[in-house]
N, C-alpha and C positions, 0 to 999 in steps of 0.2 A: 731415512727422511721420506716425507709422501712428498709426490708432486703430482699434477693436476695432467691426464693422459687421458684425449681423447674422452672426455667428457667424464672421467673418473678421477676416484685419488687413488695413486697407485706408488707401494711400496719400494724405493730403493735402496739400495746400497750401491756405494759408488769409489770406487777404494783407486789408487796407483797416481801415476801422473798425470796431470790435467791434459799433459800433450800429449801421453800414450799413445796407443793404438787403440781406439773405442773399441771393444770387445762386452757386447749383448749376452748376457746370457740367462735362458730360458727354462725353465724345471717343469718337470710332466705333472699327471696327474695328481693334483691334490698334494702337491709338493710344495714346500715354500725356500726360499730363496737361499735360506741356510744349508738345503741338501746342497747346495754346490759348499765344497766344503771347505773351511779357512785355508786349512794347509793345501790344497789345489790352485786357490784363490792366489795365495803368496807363491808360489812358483808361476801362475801367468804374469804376475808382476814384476817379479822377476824379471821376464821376459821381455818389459817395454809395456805390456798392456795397462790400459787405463778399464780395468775389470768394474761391469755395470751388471747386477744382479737383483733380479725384479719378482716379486710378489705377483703371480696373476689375477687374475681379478675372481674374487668369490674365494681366493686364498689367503693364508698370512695375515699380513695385517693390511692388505689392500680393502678394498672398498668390494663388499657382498651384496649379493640377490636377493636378499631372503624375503623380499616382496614378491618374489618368484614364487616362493614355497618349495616345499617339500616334495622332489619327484617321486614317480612311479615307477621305478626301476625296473621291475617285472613288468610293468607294460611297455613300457620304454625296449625292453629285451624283446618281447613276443614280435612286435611288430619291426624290429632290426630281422629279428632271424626268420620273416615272413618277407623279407625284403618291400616292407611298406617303409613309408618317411614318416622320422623319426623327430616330433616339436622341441625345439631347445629354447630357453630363454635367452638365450648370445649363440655364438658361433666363434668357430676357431679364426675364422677371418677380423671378426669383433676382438679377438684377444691380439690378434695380429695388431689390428688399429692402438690398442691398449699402447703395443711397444714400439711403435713410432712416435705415440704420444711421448714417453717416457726421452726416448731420443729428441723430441722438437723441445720439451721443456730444459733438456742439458744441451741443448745448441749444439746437436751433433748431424752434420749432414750424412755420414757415410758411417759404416760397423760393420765387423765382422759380428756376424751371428753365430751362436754355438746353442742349442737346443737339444734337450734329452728328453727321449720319449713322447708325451705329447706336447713339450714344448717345441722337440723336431717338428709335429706337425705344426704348429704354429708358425715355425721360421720357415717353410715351408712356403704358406703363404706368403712370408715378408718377402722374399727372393722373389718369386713368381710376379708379386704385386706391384712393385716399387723396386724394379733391379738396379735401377741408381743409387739406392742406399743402402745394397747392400755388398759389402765390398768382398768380402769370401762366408761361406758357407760351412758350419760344421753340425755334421748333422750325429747324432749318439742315441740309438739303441730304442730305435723310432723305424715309422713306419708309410707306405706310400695309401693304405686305408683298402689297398684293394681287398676285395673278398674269394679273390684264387690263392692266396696267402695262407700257410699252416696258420692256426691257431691255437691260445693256450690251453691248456688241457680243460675239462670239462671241473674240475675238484677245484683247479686254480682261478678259475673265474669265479667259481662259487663264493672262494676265500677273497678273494678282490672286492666281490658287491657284499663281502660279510662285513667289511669293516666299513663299511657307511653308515653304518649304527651308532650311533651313541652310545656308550656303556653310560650305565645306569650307578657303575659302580666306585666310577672319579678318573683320576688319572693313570692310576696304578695300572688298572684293568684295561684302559687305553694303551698304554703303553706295551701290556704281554699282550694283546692283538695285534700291535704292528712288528712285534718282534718276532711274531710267530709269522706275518706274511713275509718282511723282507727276508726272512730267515728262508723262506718258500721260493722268494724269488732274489736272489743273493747269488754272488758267486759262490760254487760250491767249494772249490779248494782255496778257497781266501775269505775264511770265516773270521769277522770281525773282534777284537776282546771283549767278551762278555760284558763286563762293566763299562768301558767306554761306549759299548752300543748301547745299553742300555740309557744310561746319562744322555747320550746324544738324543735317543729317543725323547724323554722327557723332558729335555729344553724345548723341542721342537714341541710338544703338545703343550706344556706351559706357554709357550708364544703362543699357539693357537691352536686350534681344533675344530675343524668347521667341512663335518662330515655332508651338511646339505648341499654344501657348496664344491664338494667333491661329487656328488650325485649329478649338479647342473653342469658341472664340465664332464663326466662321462657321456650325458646327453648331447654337450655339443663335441665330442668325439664319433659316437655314432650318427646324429647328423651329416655328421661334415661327407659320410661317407669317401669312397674313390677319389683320390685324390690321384690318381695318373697321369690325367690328360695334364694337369698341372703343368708335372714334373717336368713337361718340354718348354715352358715358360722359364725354366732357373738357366740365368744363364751365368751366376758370379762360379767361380771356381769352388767345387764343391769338394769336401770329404766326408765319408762314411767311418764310422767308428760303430764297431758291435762284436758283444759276445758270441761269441763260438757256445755257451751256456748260457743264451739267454732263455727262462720259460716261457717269460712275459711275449716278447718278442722273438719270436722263433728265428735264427739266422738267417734266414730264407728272404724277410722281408729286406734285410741289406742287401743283398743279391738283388733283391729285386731294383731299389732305388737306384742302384748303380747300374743298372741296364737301362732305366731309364731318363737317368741324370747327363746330360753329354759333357765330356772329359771329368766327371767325377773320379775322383780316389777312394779305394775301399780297403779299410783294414779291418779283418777280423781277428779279434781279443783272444784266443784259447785262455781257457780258465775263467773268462769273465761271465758274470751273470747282468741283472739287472738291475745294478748298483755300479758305486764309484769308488770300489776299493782302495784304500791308502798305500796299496802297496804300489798299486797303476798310476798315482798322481802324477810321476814323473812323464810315465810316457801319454799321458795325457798331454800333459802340457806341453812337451815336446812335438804329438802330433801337431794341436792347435798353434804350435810357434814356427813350425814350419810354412805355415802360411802368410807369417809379417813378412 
């Protein structure tokens, strides 16, 4: 269903008990609402959760930029790795407003947040910004933006800004480009079945495809820059969840959030990459339930 957030129309899904425990949740990069995945979904509800799963804006089927145009991603890069400042059309605090909007329209005063990647950075904001509504913190396989942080390999970023292309060549070829990055950034001993990842893939570009708008939220990623001083603003009970194999996110940056987060909790995944393996769903949800 769309509902009207913060001056946008923005995607949700809205699944469990009306009384549950509001439980937000956030998808990174150019991600849409379905990478949190059904069977994940049905064990938080399980759980008691009243599971809220949102499209960002310029993703899915939410409401896009595209009066923004088409970034400059090599220039947008030059002047990040020059440490100049870096123009966005929105900002991650903008998307943050996105998902309060989402919560004022479902008359929810308070949520547990759960964010992966840069939805973590996202809830990030929410925490910091509004710590009265946010009732605990879960942060997945995401990052505090500093620049003393490993980063991903030099080939991996490449394959990352390669798929902001359009193929030229339909769905197909969309689809063996993203198979080949999460395949890059995946967990490596918990490789997905062939055919279901594939399928999966293609429902997901069949709903949508909106590589400019994956461009405008890279832009307000590198914007957003350092986000540290932040991190002594959160004060809801936070957890860290991260791969011990993440490439995307090098381990390092959970380490680091939890040094900076005060009484966070930090688990790191062995085996996990930069995805949501179906084999982890349990103890996913089990971390996340340990906080109702």
């Amino acid at each position: 269903m769309q509902v009207a957030a913060n001056g946008l129309s923005i995607e949700v899904d809205d699944q469990g008990p009306a009384a549950g425990v509001p439980l937000l949740m956030i998808m990174g990069l150019g991600m849409q609402l379905t990478a949190w995945p059904e069977g994940l979904v049905r064990l938080l509800v399980a759980r008691g959760f009243r599971v809220i799963r949102i499209d960002n804006r310029d993703a899915g089927l939410s409401q896009g930029f595209e009066a923004a145009g088409t970034p400059n991603l090599a220039w947008a890069t030059l002047r990040y790795m020059l440490h100049l400042q870096v123009a966005a059309p929105y900002s991650l605090a903008d998307m943050a407003g996105d998902a309060f909007g989402v919560l004022d329209a479902l008359n929810i005063e308070r949520a547990h947040v759960c964010g992966a990647s840069m939805g973590g950075m996202i809830a990030q904001h929410m925490a910091a910004a509004r710590p009265e509504r946010v009732a605990r913190l879960t942060l997945m396989m995401t990052s505090s933006g500093s620049r003393r942080l490993p980063q991903p390999s030099l080939s991996l970023r490449a394959a990352l800004i390669g798929q902001r292309a359009r193929s030229a060549h339909g769905i197909d070829s969309e689809v063996e480009r993203l198979m080949q990055l999460f395949t890059l950034i995946g967990s490596p001993a918990l490789r997905p079945d062939p055919a279901e990842f594939k399928a999966r893939l293609t429902a997901s570009v069949r709903r949508a495809w909106r590589p400019d708008g994956i461009a405008r939220q890279m832009l307000a990623i590198a914007a957003d820059g350092d986000r540290t001083p932040l991190l002594a603003q959160i004060s809801a009970p936070t957890q860290i969840v991260h791969g011990a194999d993440d490439p995307l996110v090098p381990p390092a940056a959970a380490y680091d959030l939890h040094a900076h987060i005060a009484g966070s909790t930090l688990e790191i995944v062995g085996g996990l990459g930069h995805d949501l393996p179906a084999e982890l769903w349990p103890r996913f949800a089990a971390t996340i339930g340990r906080s109702t």
